[in-house]
C-alpha positions in Angstrom: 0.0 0.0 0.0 3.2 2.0 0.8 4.3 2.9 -3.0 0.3 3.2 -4.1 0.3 6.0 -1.3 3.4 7.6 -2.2 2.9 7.4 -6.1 -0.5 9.2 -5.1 1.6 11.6 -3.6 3.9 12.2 -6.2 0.6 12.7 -8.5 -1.1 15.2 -5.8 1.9 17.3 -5.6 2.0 17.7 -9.1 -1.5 18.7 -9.4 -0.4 21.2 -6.6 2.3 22.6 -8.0 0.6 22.8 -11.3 -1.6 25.4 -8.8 -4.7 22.5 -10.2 -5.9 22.5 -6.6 -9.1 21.0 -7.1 -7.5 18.0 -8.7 -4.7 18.1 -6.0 -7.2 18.3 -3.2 -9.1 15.3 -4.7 -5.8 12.7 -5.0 -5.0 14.1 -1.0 -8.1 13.4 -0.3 -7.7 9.9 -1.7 -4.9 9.4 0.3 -6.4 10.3 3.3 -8.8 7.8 2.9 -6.4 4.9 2.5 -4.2 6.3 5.1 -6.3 8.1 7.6 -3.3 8.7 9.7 -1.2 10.5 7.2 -0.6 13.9 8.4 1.5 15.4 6.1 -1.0 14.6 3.2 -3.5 16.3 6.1 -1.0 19.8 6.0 -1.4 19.7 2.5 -5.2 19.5 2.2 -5.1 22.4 5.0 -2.4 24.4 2.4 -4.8 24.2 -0.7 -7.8 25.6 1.6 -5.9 27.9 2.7 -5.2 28.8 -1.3 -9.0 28.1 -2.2 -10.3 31.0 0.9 -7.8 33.2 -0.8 -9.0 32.7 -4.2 -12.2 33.2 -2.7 -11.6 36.4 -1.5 -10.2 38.0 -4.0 -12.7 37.1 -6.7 -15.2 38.9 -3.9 -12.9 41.9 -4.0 -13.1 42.1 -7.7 -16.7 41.6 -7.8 -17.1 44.5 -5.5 -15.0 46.7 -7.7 -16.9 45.8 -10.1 -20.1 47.4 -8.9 
């Protein structure tokens, strides 16, 4: 299960890197359900939130500048 999990990995941080968080978020999340005590796949779930609220708020920004 090891080398699935890390090849996951591997393909997760691409997605990441890639800033393709939504795909990213989805192979972490993956993970996580094979290997519920993984924590550093769980810090980088928490990272790409972290991106996605940021996102978030600066599309609101915009869409208030807009107006």
């Amino acid at each position: 299960m090891s080398a699935e999990i890390d090849r996951l990995f591997e393909k997760a941080n691409d997605y990441f890197y890639k800033n393709d968080y939504e795909n990213a978020m989805k192979v972490f999340k993956e993970i996580i359900e094979k290997d519920p005590k993984n924590y550093l796949r769980l810090q980088k779930i928490a990272k790409i939130e972290s991106k996605f609220q940021k996102v978030k708020s600066r599309i609101r920004a915009a869409a208030w500048d807009l107006l």
